[in-house]
C-alpha positions in Angstrom: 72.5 -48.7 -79.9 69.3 -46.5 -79.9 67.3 -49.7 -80.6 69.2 -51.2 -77.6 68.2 -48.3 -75.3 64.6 -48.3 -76.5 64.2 -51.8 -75.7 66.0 -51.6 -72.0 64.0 -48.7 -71.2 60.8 -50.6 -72.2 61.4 -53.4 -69.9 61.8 -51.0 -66.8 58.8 -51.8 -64.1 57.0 -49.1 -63.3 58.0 -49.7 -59.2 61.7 -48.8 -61.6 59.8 -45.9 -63.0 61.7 -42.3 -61.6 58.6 -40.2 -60.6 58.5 -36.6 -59.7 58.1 -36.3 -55.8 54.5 -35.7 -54.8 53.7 -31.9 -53.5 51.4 -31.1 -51.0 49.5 -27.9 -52.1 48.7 -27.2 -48.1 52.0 -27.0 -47.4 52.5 -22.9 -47.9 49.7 -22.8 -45.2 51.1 -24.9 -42.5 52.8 -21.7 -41.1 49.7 -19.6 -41.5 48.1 -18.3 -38.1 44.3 -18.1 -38.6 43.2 -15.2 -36.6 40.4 -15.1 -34.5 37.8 -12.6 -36.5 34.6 -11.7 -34.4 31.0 -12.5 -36.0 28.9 -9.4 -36.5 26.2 -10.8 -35.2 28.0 -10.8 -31.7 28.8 -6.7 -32.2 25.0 -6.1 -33.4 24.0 -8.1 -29.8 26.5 -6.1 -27.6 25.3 -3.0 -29.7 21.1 -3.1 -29.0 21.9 -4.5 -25.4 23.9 -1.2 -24.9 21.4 0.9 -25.8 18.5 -1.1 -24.2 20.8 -0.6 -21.1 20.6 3.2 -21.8 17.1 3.2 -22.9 15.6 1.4 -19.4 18.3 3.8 -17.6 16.7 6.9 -18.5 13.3 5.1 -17.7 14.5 4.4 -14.1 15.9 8.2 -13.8 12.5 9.3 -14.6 10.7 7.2 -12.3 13.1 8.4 -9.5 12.8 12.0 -9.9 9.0 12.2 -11.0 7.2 8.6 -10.1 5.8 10.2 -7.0 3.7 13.1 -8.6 3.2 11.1 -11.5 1.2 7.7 -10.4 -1.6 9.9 -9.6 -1.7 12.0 -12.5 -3.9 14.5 -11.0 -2.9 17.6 -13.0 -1.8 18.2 -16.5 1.2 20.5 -15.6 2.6 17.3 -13.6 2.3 15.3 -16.9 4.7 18.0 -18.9 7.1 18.2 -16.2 8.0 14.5 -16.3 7.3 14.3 -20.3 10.0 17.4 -20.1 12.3 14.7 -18.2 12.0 12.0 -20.1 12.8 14.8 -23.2 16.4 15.5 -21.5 17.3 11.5 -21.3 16.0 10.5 -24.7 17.6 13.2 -26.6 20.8 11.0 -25.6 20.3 8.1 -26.7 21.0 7.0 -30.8 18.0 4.3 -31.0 15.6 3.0 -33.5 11.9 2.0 -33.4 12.7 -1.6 -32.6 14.2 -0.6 -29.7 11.4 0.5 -28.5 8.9 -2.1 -29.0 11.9 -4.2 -27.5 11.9 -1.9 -24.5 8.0 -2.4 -24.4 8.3 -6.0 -24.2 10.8 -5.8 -21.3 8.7 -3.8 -19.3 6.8 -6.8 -17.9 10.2 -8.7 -17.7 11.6 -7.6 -13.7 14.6 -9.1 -14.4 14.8 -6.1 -16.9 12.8 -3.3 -16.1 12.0 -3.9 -12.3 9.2 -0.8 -11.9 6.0 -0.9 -14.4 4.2 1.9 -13.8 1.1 3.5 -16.4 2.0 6.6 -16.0 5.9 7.1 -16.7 6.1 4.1 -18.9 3.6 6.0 -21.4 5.1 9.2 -20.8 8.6 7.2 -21.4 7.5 5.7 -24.2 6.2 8.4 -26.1 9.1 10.8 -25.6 11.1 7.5 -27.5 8.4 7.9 -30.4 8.4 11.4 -31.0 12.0 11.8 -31.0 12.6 8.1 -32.8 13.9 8.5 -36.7 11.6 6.7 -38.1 8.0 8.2 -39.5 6.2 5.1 -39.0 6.6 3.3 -35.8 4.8 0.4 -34.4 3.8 -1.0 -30.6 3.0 -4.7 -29.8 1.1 -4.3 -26.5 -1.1 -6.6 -26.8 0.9 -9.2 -25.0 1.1 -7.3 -21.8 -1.2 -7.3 -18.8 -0.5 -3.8 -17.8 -2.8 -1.2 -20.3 -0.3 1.5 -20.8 -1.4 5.1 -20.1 -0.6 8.4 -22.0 0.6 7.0 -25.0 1.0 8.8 -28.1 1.5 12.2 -25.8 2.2 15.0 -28.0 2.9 12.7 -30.9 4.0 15.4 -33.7 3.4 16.3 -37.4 4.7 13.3 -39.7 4.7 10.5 -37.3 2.3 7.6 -38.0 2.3 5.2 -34.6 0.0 2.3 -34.7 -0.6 0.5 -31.4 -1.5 -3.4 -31.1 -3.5 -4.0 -28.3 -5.4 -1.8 -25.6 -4.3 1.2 -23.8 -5.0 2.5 -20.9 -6.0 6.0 -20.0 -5.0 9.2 -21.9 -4.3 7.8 -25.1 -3.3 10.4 -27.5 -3.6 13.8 -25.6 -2.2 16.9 -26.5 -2.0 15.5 -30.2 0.2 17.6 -32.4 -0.5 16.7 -35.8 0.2 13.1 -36.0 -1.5 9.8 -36.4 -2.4 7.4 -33.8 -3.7 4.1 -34.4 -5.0 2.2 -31.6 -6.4 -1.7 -33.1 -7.9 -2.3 -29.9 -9.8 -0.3 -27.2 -8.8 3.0 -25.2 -10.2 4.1 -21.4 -10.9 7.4 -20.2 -9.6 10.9 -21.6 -8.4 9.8 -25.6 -7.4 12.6 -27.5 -7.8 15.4 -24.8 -6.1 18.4 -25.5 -5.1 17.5 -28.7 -4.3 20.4 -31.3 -4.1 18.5 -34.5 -3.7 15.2 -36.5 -5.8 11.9 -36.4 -7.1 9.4 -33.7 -8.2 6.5 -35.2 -9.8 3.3 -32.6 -10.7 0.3 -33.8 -12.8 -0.6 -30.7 -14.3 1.1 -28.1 -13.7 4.2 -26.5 -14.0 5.4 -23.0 -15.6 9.1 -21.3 -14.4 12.5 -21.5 -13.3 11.7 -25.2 -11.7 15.1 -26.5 -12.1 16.9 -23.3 -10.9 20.1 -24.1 -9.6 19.1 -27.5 -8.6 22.0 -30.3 -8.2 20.4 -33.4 -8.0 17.1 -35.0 -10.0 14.1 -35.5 -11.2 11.1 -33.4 -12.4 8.1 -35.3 -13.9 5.3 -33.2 -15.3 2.1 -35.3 -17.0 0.8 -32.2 -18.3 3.1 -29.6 -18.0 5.9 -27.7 -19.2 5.6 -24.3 -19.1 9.4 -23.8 -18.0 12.9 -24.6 -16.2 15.6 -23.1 -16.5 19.3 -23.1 -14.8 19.6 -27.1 -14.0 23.1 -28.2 -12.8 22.6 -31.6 -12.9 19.1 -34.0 -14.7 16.3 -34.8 -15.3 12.9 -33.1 -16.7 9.8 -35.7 -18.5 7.0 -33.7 -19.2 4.3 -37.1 -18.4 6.7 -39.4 -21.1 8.9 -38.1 -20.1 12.2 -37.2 -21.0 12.9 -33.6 -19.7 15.9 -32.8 -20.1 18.2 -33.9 -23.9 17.5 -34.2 -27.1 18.9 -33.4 -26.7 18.6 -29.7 -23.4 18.2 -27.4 -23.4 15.6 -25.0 -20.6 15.9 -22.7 -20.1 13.0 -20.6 -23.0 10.8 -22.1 -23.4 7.6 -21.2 -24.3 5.8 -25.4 
């Protein structure tokens, strides 16, 4: 008999063959809902365009309350009143150092900051460096047409802020103990006022350099086209030191 069975079941085709029933490992997730999960990337992009909103906000608010005095820049105490200003709006806002050279490159877009103007843009500007986190901050201005004025106002102790491009007039007054590099050239009145730190120009250099300046240095590696009235520091012109020196000459054309 068991020879009998062997030999039947041997001559079974295998279309005769009982198989186990195929299983479709997918199947558990058929009644799976896949729910929509948002890419970080899209929160990071709502997140810097919120606080670019805030950022060119406060730059707007400035501009309406102090604009007027300010285009002129006639006297000193107008330029601490706005800076004072822009103080109160930046205090508000949590932002980073890319934020501001992003800020800087919209300021020629009018599509996103519709009013450029020297004077409040610097003031702006600076009040976003000296209260930034960062030590160590850096400006790419050398793609705009506009030369920024007063920036680097009242940069303090421990901040190192390194400029690409030109500037305009007022570069680095009232100085507190920072470091300003500039790689290209500065106008009229760079470093005035300045209590402490480091001015460092890789170009040239305009008149009244260090009018009234306390402290600090001014290093200029191409030239200085003329002093001001310095009461306390030094001024380098090619690593030569040109004040003090043997003879003052405020206002000198070189």
């Amino acid at each position: 008999m068991k020879n009998g069975c062997s030999k039947k079941k041997a001559l079974l085709s295998p279309q005769q063959e009982v198989r186990a029933p195929l299983i479709n490992p997918f199947e558990e997730f058929r009644a799976f809902q896949f729910k929509h999960t948002e890419i970080p990337l899209d929160q990071i992009v709502r997140s810097t365009e919120a606080i670019m909103d805030q950022i060119r906000l406060g730059y707007e608010k400035l501009l309406e309350e102090e604009a007027k005095e300010l285009v002129w820049m006639v006297q000193y105490n107008t330029i601490i009143k706005a800076y004072e200003v822009a103080e109160k709006y930046v205090k508000e806002i949590d932002y980073s150092a890319e934020d501001i050279e992003d800020f800087c490159f919209a300021l020629e877009t009018p599509q996103k900051v519709p009013y450029l103007i020297p004077g409040p843009a610097g003031i702006y500007i600076s009040a976003l460096c000296n209260y930034a986190k960062e030590e160590e901050i850096v400006l790419k201005l050398s793609e705009l047409k506009t030369e920024i004025n007063l920036i680097g106002f009242r940069l303090p102790r421990g901040k190192r802020l390194m400029v690409e491009g030109d500037t305009g007039d007022f570069t680095g007054i009232g100085l507190e103990g920072g470091e300003l590099l500039v790689e290209g050239n500065t106008k009229n009145w760079t470093g005035a006022g300045m209590r402490a730190g480091k001015i460092l120009v890789k170009k040239n250099i305009g008149l009244h350099t260090g009018e009234w300046m306390m402290g600090g240095e001014i290093y200029v590696e191409g030239r200085v086209r003329g002093l001001g009235n310095i009461v306390e520091g030094k001024v380098y012109e090619r690593d030569k030191l040109v004040y003090p020196g043997k003879a003052r000459f405020p206002n000198q054309y070189y």
